[in-house]
Backbone as numpy.savetxt, mean C-alpha at the origin, in Angstrom:
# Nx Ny Nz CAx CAy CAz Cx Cy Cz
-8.46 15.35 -13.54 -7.03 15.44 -13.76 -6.28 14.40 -12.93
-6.87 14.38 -11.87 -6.42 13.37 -10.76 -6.19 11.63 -11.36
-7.06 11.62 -12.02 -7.54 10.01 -12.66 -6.56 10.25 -14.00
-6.31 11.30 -14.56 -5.30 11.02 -15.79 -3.70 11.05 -15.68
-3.75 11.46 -14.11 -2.35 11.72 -13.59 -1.86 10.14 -13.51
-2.72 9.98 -13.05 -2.74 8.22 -12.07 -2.72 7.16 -12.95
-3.35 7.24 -14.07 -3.17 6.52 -15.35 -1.97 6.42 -16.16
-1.41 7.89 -16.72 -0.12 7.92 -16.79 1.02 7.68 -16.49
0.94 7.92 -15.03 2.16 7.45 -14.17 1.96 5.79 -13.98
1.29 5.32 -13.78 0.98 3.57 -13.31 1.55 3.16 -14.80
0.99 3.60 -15.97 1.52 2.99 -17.60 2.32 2.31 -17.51
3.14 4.49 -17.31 4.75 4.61 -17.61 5.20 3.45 -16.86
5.34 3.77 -15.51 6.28 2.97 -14.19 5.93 1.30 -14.48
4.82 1.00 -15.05 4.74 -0.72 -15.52 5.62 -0.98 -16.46
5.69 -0.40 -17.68 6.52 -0.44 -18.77 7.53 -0.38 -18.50
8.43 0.75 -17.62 9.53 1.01 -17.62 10.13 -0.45 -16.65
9.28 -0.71 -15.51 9.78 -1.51 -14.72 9.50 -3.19 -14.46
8.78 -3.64 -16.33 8.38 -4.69 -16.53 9.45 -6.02 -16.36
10.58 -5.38 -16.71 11.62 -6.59 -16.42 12.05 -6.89 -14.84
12.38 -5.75 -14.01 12.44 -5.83 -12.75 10.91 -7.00 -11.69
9.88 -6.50 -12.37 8.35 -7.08 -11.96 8.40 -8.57 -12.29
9.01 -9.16 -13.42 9.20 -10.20 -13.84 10.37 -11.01 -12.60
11.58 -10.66 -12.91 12.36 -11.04 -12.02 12.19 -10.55 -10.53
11.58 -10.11 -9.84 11.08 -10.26 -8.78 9.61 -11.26 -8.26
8.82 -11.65 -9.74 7.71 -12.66 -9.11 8.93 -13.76 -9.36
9.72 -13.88 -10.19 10.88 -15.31 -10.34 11.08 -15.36 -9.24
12.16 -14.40 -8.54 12.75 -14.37 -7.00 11.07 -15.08 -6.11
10.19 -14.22 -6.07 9.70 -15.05 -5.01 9.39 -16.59 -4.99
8.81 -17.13 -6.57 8.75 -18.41 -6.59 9.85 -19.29 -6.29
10.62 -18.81 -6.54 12.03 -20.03 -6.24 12.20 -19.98 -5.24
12.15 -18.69 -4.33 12.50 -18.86 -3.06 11.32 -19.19 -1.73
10.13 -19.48 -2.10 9.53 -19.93 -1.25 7.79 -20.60 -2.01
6.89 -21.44 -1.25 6.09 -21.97 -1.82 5.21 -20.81 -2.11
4.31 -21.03 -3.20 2.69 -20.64 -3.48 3.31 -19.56 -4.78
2.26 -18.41 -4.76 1.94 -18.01 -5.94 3.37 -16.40 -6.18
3.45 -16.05 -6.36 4.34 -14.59 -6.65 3.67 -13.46 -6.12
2.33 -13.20 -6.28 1.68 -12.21 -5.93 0.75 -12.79 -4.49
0.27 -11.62 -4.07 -0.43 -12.61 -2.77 -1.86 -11.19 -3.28
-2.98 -11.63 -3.13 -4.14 -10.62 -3.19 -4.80 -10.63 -2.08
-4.89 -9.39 -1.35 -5.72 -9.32 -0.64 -6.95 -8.07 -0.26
-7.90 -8.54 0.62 -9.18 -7.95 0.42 -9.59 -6.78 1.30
-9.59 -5.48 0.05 -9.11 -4.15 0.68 -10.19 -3.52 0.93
-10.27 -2.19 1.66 -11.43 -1.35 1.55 -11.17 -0.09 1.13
-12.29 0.14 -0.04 -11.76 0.72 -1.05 -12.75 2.10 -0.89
-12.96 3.05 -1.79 -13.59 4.07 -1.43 -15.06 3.63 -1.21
-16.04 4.35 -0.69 -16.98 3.85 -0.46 -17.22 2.61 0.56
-16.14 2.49 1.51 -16.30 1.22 2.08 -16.44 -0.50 1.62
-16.12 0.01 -0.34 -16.50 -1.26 -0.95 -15.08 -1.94 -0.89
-15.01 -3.51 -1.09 -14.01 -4.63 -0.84 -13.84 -4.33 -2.21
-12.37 -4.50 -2.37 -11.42 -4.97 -3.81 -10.43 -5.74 -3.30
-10.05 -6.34 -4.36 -8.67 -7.11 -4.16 -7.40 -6.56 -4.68
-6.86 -6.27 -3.91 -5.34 -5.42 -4.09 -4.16 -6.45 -4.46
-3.66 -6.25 -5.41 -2.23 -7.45 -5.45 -1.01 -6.75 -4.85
0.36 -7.41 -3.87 1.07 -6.84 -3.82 2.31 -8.22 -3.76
3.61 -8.64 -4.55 4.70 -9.26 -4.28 4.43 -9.97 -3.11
4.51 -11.31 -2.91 3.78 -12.42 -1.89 5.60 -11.93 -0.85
5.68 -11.32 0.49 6.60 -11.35 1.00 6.77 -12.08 2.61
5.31 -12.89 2.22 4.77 -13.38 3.69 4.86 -15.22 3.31
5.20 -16.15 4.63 4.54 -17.50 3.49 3.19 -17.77 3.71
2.68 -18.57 2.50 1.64 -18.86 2.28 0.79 -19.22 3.42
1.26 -19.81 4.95 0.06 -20.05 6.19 0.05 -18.92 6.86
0.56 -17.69 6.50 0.27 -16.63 7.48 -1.01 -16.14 7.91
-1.27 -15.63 9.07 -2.90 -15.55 9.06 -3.20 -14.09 8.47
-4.08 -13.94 8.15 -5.07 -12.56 7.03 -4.97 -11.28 8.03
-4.43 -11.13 9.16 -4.28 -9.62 9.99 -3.19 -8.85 9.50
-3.04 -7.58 9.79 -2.09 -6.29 9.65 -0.59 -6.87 10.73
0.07 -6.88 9.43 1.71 -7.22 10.05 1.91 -6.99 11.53
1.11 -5.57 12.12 1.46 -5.70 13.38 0.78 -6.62 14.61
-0.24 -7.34 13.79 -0.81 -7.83 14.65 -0.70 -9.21 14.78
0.60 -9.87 14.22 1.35 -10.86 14.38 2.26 -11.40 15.64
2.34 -12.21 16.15 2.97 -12.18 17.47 4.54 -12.12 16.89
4.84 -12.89 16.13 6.31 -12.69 15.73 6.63 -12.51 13.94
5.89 -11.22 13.60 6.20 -11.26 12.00 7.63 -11.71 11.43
8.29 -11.87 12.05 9.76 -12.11 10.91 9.53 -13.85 10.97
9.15 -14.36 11.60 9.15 -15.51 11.60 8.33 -15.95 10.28
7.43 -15.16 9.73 6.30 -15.23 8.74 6.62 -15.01 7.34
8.18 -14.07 7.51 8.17 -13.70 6.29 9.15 -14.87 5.28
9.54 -14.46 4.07 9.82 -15.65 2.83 11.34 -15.26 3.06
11.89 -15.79 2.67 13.57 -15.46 2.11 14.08 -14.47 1.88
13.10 -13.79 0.89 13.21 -12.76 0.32 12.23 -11.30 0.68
11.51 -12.00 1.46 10.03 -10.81 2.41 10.76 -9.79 2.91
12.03 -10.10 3.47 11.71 -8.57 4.41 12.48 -7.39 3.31
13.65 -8.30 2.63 14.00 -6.88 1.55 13.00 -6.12 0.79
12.16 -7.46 0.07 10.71 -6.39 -0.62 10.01 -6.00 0.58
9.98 -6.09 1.67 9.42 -5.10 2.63 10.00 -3.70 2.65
11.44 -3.60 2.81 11.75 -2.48 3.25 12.69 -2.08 2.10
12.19 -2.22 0.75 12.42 -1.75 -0.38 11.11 -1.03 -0.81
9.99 -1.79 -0.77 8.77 -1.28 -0.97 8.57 -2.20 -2.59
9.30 -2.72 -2.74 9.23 -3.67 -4.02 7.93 -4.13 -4.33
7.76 -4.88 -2.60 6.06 -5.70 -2.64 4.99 -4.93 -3.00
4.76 -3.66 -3.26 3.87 -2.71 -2.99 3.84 -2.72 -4.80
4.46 -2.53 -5.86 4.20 -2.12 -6.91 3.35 -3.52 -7.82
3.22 -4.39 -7.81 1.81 -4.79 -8.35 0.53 -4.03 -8.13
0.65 -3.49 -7.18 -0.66 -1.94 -6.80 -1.15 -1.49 -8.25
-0.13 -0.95 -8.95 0.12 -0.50 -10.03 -1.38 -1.17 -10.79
-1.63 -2.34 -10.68 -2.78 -3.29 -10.96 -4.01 -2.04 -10.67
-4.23 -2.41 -9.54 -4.93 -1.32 -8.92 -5.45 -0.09 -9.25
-4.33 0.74 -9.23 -4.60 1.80 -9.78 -4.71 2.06 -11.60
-4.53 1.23 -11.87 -5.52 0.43 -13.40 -6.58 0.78 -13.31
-7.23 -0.12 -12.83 -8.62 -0.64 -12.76 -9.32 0.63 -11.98
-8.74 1.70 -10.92 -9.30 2.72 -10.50 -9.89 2.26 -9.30
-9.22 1.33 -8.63 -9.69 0.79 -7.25 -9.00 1.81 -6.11
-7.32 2.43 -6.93 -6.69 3.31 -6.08 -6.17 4.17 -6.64
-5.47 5.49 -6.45 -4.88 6.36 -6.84 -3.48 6.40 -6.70
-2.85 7.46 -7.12 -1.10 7.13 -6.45 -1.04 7.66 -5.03
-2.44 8.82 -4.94 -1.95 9.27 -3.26 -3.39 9.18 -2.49
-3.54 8.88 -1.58 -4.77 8.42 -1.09 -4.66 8.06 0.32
-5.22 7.71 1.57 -4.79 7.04 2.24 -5.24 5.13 1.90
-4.22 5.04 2.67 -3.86 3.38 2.49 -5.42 2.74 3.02
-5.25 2.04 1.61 -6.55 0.72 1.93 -6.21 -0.01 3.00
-7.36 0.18 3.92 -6.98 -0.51 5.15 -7.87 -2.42 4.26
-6.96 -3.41 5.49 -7.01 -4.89 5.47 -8.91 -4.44 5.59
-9.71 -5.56 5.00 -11.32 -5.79 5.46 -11.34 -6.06 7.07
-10.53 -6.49 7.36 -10.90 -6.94 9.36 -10.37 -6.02 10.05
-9.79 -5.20 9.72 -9.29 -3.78 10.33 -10.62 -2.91 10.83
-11.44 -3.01 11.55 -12.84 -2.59 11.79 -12.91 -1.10 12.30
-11.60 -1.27 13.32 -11.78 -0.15 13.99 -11.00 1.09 13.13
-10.04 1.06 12.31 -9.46 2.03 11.42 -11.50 2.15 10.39
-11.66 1.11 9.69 -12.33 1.32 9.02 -13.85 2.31 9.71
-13.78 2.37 10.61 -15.22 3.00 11.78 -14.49 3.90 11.75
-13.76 4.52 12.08 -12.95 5.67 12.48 -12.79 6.21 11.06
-12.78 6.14 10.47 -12.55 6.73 8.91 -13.83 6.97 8.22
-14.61 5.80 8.43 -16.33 6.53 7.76 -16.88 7.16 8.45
-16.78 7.21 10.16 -17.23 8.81 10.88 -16.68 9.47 10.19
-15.37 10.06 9.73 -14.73 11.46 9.72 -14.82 11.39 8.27
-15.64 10.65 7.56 -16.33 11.00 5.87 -14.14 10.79 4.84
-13.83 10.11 5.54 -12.45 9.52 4.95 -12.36 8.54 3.66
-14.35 7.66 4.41 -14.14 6.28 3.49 -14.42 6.96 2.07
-14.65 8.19 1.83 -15.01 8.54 0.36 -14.31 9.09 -0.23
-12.65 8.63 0.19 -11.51 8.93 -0.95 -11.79 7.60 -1.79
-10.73 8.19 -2.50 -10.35 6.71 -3.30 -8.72 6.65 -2.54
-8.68 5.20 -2.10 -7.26 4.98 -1.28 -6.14 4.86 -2.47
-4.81 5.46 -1.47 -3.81 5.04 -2.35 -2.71 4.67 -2.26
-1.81 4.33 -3.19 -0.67 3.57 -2.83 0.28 4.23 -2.04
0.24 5.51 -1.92 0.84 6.58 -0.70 0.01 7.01 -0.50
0.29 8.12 0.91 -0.78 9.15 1.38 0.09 9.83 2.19
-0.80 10.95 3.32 0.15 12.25 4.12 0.32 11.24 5.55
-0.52 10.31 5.81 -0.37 9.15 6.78 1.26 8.54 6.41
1.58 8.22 5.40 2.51 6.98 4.82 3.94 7.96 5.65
3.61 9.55 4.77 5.22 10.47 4.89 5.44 10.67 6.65
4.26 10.68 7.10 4.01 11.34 8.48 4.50 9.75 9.48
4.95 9.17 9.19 4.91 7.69 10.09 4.94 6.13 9.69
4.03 6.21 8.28 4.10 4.88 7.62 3.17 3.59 8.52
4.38 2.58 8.85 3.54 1.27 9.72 3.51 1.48 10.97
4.05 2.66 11.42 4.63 3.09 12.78 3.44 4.13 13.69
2.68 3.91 13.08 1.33 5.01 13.46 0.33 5.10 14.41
-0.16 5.10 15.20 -1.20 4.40 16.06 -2.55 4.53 15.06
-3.77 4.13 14.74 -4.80 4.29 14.33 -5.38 5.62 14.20
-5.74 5.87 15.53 -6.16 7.30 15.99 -5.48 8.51 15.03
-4.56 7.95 14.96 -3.03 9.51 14.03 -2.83 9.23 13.15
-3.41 7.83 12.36 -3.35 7.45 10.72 -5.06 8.32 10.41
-5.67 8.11 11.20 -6.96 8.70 10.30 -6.70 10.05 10.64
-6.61 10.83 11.51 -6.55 12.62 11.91 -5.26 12.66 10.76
-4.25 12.22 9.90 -3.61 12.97 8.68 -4.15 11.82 7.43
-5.57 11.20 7.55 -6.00 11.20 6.89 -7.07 12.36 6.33
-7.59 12.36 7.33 -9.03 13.93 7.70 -7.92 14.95 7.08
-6.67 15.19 7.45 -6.09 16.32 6.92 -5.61 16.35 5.33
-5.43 15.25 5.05 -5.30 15.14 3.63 -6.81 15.08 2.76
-7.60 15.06 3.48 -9.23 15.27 2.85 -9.20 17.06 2.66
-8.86 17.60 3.74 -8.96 19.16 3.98 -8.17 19.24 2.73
-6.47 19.39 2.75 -5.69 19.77 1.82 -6.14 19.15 0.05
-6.65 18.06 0.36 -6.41 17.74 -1.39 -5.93 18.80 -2.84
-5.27 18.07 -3.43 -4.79 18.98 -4.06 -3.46 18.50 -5.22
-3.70 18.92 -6.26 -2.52 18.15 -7.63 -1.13 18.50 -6.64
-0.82 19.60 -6.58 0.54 19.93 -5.74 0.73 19.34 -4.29
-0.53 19.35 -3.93 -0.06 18.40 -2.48 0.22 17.28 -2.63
-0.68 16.30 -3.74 -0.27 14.94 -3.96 1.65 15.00 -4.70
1.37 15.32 -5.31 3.16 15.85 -5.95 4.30 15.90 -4.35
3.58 16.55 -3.76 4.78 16.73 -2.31 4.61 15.50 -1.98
3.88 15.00 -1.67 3.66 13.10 -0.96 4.14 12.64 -1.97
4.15 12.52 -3.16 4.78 11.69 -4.09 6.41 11.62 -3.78
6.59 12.98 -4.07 8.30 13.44 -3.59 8.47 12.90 -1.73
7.68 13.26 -1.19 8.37 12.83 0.41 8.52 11.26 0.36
7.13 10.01 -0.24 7.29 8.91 -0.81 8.64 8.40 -1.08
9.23 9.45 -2.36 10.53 8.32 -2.63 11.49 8.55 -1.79
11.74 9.88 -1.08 12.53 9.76 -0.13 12.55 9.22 1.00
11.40 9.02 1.57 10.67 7.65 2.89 11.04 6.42 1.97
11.33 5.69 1.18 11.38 4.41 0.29 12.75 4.90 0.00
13.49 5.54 -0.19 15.02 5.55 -0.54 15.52 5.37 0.79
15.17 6.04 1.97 15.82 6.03 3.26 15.22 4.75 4.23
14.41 4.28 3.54 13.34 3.00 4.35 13.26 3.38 5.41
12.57 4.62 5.51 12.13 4.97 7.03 10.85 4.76 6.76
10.15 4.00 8.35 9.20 3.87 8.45 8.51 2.49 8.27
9.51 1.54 7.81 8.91 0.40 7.68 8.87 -0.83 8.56
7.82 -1.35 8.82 7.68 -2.52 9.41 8.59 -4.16 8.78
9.17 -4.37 9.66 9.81 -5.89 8.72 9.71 -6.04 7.39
């Protein structure tokens, strides 16, 4: 049920929001060099690598680490980076993703491939055998603001809870964390 939920909703929300997706890869090309989308190399259930697409909101020489591990991220971002940051704009090419069944709508977040120590900490506590997703109980609980240690323990807890109605509450806490842009990094 989980996989037909996730299918449906990704369709719909492409279709409905194909013109917006369009004029937002426009916005990024005009406003800064390289491609519209930026892909990068995720870890996916099973510990296996996929490539995730999300709205390029970084420029093209940024180095391949987790936003926080930038000495000065705003300096990194495009013209237009930090609004699709803290719109969450950049995030819906995912939609790709959860296509292909690399992610779900609620999951915890595909951590970056060089993220070692989230990724160790998550296949001890039997985490790496969700399928990740474009939200999770990590995202409502804190978002980019998390320490490691407290992104995987309400990951482990969203393994305990799973559930159609629990994902539905993260869905709902989601748009209200993305309407109020709490929680976001640059």
């Amino acid at each position: 049920m989980k996989r037909l939920f996730d299918l449906f909703v990704a369709v719909s929300v492409a279709i409905a929001l194909a013109i917006p997706f369009l004029l937002i890869a426009l916005a990024v090309r005009l406003t800064s060099k390289g491609p519209a989308l930026y892909w990068s190399d995720r870890v996916g259930k099973d510990n296996r690598i996929f490539r995730m697409p999300k709205f390029r909101s970084m420029r093209i020489d940024t180095p391949a680490v987790a936003t926080h591990l930038l000495d000065n991220p705003d300096r990194w971002l495009t013209p237009i980076g930090s609004f699709l940051r803290k719109s969450s704009l950049d995030e819906l090419p995912q939609l790709w993703s959860i296509l292909k069944g690399d992610m779900s709508l609620v999951g915890p977040r595909p951590a970056l491939y060089n993220q070692d120590d989230l990724i160790a900490l998550r296949t001890e506590a039997g985490v790496h055998q969700l399928v990740p997703g474009l939200t999770g109980w990590a995202q409502v609980n804190g978002r980019d603001e998390l320490p490691i240690p407290q992104k995987v323990a309400l990951d482990i807890e969203y393994k305990q809870r799973q559930s159609f109605c629990f994902d539905l509450n993260i869905i709902w806490l989601t748009a209200l964390k993305v309407i109020a842009r709490d929680g976001v990094s640059h």
